[in-house]
N, CA, C and O of each residue as an XYZ file, in Angstrom:
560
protein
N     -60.824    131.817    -76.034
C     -61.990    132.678    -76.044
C     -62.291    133.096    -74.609
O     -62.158    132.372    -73.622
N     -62.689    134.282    -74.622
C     -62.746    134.587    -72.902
C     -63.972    135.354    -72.910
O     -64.476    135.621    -74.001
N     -64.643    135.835    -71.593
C     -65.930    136.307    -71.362
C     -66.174    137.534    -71.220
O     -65.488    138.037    -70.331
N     -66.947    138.310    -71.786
C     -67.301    139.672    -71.981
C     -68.278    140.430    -70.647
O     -69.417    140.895    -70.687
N     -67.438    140.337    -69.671
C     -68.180    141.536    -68.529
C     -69.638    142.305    -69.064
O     -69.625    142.993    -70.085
N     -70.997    142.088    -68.182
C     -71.985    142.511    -69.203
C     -72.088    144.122    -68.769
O     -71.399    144.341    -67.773
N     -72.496    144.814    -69.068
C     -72.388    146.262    -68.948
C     -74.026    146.561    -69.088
O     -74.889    145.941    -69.710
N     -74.122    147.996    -68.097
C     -75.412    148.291    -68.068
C     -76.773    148.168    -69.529
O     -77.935    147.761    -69.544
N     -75.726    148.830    -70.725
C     -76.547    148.624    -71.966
C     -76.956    147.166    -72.449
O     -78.028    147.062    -73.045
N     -76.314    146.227    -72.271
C     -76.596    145.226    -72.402
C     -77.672    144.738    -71.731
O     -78.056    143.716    -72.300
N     -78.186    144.943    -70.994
C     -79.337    144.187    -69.809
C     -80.511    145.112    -70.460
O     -80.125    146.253    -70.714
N     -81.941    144.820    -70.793
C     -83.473    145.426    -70.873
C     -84.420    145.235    -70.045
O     -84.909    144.112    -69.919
N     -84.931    146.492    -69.197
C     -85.584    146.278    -68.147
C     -86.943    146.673    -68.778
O     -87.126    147.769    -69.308
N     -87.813    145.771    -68.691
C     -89.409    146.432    -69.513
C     -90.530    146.176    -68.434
O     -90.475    145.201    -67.684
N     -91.065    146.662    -68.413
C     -92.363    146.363    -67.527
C     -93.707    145.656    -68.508
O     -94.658    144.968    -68.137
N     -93.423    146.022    -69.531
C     -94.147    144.990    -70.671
C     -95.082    144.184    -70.391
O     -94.896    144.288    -69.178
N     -96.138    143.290    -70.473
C     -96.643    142.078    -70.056
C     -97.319    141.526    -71.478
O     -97.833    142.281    -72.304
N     -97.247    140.375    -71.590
C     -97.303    139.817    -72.834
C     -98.944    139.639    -72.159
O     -99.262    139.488    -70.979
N     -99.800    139.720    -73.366
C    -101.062    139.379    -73.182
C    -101.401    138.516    -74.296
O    -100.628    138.514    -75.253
N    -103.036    137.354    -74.340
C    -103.148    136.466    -75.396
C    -104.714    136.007    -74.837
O    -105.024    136.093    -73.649
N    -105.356    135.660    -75.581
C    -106.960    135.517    -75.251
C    -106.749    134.077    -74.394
O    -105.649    133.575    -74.624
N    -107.553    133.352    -73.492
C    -107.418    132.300    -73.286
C    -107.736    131.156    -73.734
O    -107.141    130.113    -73.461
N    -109.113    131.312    -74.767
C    -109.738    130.376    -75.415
C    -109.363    130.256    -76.864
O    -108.830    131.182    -77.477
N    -109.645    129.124    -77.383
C    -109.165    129.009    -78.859
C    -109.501    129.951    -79.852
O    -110.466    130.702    -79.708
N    -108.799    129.968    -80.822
C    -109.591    131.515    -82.153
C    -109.016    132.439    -81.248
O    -109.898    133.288    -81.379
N    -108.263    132.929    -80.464
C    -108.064    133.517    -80.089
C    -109.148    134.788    -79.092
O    -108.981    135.984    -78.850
N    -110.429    133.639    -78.668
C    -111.397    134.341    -78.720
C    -111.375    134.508    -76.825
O    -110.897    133.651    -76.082
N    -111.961    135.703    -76.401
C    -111.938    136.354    -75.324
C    -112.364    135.655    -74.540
O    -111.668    135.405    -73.556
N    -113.628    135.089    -74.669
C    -114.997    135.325    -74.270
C    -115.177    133.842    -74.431
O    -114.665    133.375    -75.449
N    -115.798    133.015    -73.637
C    -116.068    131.500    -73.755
C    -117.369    131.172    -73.646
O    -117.659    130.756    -72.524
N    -118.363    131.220    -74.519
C    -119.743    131.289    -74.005
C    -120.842    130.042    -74.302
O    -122.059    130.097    -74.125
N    -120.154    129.049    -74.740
C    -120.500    127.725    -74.568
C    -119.800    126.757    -74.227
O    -118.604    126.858    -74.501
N    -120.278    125.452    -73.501
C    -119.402    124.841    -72.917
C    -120.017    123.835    -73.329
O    -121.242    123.871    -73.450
N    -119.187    122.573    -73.671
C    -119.626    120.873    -73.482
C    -118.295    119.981    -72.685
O    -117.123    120.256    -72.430
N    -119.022    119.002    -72.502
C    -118.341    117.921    -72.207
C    -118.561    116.988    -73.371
O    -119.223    117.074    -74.405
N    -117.354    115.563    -72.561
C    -117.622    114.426    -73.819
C    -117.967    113.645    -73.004
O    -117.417    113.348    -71.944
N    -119.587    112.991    -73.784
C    -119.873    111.705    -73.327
C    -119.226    110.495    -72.886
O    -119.497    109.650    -72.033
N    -117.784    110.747    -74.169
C    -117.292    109.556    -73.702
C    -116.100    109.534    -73.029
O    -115.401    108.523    -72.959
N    -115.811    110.640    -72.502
C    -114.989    110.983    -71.321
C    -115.638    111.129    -69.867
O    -114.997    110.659    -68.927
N    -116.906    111.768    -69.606
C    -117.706    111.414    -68.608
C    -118.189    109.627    -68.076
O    -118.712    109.228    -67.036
N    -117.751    108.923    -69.257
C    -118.364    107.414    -68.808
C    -117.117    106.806    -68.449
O    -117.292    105.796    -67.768
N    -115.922    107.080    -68.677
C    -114.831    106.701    -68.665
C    -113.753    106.886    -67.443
O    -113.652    108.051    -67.057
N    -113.159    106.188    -66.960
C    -112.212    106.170    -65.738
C    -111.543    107.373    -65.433
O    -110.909    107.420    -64.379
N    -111.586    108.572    -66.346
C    -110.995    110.068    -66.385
C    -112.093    110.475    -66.006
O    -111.783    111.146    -65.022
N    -113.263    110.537    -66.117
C    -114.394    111.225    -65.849
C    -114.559    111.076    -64.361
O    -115.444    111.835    -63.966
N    -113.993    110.332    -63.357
C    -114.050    109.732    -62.054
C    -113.494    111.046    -61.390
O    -113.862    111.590    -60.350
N    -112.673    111.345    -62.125
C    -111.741    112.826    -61.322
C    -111.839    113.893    -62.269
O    -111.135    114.832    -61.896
N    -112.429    114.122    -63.341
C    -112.157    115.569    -63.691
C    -113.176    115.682    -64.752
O    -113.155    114.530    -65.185
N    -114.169    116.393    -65.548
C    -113.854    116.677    -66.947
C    -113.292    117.698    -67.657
O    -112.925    118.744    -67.121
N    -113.186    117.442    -68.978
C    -112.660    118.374    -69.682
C    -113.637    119.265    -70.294
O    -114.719    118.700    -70.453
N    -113.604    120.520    -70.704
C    -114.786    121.491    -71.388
C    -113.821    122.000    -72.441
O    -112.644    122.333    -72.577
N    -115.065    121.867    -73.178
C    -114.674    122.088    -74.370
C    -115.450    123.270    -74.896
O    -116.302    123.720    -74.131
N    -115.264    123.991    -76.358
C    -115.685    125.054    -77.366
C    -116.780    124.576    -78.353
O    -117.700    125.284    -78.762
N    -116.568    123.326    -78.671
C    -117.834    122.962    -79.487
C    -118.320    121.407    -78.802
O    -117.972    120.804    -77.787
N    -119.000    121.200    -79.569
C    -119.598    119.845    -78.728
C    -118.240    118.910    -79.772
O    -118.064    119.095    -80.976
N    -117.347    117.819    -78.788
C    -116.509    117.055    -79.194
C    -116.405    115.973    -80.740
O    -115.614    115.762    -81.659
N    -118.319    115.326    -80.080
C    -118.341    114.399    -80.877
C    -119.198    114.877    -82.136
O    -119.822    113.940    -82.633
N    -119.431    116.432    -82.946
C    -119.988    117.260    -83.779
C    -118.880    117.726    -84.663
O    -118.828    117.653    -85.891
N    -118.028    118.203    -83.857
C    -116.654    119.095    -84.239
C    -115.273    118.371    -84.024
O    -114.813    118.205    -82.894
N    -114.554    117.894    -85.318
C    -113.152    117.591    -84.747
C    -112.247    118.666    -84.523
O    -111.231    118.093    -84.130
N    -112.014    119.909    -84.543
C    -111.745    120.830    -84.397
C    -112.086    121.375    -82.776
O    -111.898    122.568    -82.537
N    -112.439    120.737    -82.011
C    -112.865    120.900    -80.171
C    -111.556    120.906    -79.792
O    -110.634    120.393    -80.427
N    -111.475    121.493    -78.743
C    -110.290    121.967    -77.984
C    -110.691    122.028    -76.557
O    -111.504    122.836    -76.108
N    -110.059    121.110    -75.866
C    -110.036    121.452    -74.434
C    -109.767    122.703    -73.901
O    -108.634    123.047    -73.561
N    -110.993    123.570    -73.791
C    -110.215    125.365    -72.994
C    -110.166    125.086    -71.646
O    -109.660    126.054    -71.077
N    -110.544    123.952    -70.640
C    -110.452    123.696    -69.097
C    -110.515    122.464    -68.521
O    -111.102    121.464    -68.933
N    -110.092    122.561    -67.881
C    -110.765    120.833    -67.009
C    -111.349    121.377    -65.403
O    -110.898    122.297    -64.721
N    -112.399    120.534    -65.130
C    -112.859    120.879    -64.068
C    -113.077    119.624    -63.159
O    -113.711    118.713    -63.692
N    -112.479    119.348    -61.337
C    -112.225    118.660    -60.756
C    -113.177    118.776    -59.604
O    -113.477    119.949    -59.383
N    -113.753    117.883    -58.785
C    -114.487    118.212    -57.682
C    -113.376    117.472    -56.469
O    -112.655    116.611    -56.973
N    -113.207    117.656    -55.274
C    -112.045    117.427    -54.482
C    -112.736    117.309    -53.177
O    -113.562    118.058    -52.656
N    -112.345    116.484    -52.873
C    -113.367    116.184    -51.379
C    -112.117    115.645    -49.721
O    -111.681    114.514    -49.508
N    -111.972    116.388    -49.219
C    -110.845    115.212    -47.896
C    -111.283    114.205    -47.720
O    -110.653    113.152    -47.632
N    -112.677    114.386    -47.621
C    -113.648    112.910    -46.944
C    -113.584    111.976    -47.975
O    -113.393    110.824    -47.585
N    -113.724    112.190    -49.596
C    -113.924    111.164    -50.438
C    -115.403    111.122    -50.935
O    -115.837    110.327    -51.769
N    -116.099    112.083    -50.307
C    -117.484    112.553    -50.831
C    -117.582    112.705    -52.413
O    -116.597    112.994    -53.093
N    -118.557    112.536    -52.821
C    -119.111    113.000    -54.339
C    -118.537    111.817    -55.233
O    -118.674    112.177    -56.402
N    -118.010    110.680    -55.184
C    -117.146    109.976    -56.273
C    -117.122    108.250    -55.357
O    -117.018    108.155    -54.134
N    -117.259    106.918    -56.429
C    -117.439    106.126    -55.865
C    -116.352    105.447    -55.255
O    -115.525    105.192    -56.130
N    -115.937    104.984    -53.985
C    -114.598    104.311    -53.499
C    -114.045    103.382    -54.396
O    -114.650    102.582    -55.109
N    -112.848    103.564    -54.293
C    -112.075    102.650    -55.037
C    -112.470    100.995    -54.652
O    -112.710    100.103    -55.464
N    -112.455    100.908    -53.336
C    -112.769     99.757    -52.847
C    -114.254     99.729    -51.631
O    -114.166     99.757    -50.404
N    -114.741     99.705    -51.947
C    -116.098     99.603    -51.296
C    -115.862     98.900    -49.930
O    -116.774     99.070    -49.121
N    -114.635     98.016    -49.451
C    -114.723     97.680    -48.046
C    -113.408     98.607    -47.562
O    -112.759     98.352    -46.547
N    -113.165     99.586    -48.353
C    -112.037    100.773    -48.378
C    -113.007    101.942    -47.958
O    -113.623    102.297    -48.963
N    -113.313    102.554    -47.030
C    -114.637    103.819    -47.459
C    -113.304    104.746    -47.107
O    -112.305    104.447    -46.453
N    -113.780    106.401    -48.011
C    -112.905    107.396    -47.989
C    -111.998    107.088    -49.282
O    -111.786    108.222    -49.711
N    -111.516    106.423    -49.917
C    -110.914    106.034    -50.392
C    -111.155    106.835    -51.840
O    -111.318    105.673    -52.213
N    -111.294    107.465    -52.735
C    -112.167    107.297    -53.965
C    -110.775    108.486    -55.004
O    -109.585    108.771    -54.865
N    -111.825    108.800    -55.924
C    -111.095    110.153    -56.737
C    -111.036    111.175    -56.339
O    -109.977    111.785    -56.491
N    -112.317    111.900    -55.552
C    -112.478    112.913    -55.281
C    -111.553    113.425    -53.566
O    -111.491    114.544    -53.056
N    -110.972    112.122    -53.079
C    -110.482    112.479    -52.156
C    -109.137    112.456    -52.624
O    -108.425    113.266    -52.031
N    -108.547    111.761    -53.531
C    -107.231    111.645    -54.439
C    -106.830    112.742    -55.077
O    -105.659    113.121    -55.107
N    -108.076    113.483    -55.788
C    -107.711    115.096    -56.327
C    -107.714    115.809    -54.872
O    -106.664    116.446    -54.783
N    -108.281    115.909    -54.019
C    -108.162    116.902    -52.802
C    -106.556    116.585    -52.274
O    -105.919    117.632    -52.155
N    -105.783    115.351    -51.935
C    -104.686    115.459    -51.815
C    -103.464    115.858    -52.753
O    -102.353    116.235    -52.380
N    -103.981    115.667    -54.229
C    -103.124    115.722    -54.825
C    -102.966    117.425    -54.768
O    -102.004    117.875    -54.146
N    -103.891    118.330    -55.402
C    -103.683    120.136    -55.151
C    -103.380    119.898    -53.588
O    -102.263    120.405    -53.483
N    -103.638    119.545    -52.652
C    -103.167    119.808    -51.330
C    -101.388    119.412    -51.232
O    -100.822    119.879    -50.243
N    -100.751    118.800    -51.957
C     -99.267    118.372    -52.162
C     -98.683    119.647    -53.051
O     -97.847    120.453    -52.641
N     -99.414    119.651    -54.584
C     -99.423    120.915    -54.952
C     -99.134    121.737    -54.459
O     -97.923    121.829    -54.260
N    -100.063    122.897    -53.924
C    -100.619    124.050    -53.720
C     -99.874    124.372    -51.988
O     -99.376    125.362    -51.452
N    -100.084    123.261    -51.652
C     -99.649    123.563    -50.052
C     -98.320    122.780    -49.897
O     -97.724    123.529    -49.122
N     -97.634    121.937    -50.097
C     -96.546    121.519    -50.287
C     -96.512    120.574    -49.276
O     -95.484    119.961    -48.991
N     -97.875    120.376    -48.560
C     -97.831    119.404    -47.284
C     -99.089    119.224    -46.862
O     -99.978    120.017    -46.553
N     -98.988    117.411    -46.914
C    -100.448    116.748    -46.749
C    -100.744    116.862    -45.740
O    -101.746    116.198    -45.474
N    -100.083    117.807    -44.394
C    -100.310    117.990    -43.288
C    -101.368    118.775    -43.153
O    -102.350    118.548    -42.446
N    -101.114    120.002    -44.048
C    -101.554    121.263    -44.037
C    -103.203    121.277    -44.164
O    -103.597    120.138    -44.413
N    -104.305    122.259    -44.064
C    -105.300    122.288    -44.413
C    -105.503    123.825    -45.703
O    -104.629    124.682    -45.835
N    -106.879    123.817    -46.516
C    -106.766    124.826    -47.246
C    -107.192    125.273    -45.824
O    -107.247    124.722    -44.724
N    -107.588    127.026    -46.520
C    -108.071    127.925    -45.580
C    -108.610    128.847    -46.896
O    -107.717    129.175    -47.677
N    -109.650    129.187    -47.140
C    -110.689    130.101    -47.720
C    -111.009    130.671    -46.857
O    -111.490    130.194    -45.829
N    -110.720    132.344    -47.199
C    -111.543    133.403    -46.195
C    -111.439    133.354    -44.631
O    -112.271    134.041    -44.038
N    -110.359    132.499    -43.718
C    -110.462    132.217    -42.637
C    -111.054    130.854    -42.490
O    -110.519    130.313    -41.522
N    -112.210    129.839    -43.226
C    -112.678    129.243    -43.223
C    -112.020    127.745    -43.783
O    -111.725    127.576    -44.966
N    -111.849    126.710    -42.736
C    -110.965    125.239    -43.339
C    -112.134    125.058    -44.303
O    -113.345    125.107    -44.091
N    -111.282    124.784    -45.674
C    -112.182    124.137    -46.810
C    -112.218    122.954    -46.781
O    -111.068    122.517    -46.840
N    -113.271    121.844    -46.693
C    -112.663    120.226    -46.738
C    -113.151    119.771    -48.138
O    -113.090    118.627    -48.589
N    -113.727    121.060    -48.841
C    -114.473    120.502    -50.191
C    -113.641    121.822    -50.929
O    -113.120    122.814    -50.418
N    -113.771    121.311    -52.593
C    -113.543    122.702    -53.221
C    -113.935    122.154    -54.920
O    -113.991    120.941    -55.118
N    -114.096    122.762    -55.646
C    -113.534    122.435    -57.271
C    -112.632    122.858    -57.843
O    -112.947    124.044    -57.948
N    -111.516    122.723    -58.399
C    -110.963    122.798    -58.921
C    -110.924    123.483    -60.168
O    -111.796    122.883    -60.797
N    -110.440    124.409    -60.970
C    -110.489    125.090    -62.188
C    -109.058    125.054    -62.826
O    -108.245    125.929    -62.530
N    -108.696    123.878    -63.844
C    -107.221    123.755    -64.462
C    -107.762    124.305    -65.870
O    -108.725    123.934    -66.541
N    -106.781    125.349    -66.095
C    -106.478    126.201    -67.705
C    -105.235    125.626    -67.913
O    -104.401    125.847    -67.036
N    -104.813    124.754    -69.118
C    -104.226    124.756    -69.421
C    -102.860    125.823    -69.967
O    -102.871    126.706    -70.825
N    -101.714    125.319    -69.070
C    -100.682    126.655    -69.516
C    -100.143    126.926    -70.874
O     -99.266    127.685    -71.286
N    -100.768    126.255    -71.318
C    -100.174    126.666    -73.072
C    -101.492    128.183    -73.354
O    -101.202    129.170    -74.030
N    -102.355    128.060    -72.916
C    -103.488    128.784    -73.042
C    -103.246    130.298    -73.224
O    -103.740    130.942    -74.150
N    -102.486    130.790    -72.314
C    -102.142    131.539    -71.434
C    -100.607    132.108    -71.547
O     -99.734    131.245    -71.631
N    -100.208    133.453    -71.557
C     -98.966    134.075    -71.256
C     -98.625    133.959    -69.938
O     -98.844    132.891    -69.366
N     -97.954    135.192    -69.160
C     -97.731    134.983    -67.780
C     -98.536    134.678    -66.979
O     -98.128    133.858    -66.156
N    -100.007    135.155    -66.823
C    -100.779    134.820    -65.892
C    -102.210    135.121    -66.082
O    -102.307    136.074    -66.855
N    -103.573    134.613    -65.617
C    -104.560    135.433    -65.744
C    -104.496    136.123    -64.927
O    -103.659    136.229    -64.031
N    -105.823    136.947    -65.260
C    -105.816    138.575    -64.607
C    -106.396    137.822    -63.401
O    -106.328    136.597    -63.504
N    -106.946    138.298    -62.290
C    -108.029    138.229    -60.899
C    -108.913    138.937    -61.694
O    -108.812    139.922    -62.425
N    -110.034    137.997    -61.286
C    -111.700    138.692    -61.602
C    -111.841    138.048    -62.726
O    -112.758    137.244    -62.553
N    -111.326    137.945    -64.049
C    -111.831    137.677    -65.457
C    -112.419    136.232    -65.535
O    -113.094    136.101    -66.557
N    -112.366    135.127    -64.776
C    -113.261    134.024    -64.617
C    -114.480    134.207    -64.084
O    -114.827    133.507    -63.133
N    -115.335    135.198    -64.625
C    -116.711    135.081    -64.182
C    -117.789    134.260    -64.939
O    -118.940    134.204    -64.505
């Protein structure tokens, strides 16, 4: 069996873009939000929560449409892991971890607008959510 040279007709060039709502139901528009109690009391709640479409513990049918992270260099906003450890905590653990991420080096600093960020929040959409990309602007 041998290999078939591909020829111009063979190849489809589309400019196309697949589009898909981001929130569940296929719905546009996200206009209530909860958390879960019992994810806020819980060792996940230290670094992130999740938001949800209906209230969790009402609806088994809730769907995580985001998670939201607060990220600190200093270790601000979140309690130290070890209390004779200071700096130490979640919120400085999510700031390195998108800083490994996003910047590819714990050397590096963000930069917003010209401005070193040492704080930020975080906004994770799950990629199943989502086709190629969101638009800019539509998270208002």
């Amino acid at each position: 069996m041998g290999f078939k040279r591909l020829e111009a007709e063979d190849l489809v060039i589309s400019t196309d873009s697949v589009t898909n709502p981001v929130w569940s139901n296929n719905n546009p528009t996200l206009t209530e939000f909860y958390t879960s109690s019992l994810q806020t009391i819980s060792s996940t709640g230290e670094f992130y929560y999740s938001i949800y479409q209906n209230d969790p513990l009402l609806n088994d049918n809730s769907e995580v449409q985001f998670s939201i992270a607060y990220c600190d260099s200093e270790g601000s906003g979140s309690n130290f892991y070890n209390v004779l450890v200071t700096g130490s905590s979640p919120t400085k653990s999510n700031y390195n971890q998108y800083k490994n991420l996003i910047l590819g080096d714990e050397n590096e600093e963000f930069i917003f607008g010209g401005h070193t960020g040492s704080y930020f929040y975080a906004i994770n959409v799950d990629r199943a959510r989502y086709k190629q990309h969101l638009l800019p602007g539509t998270m208002t």
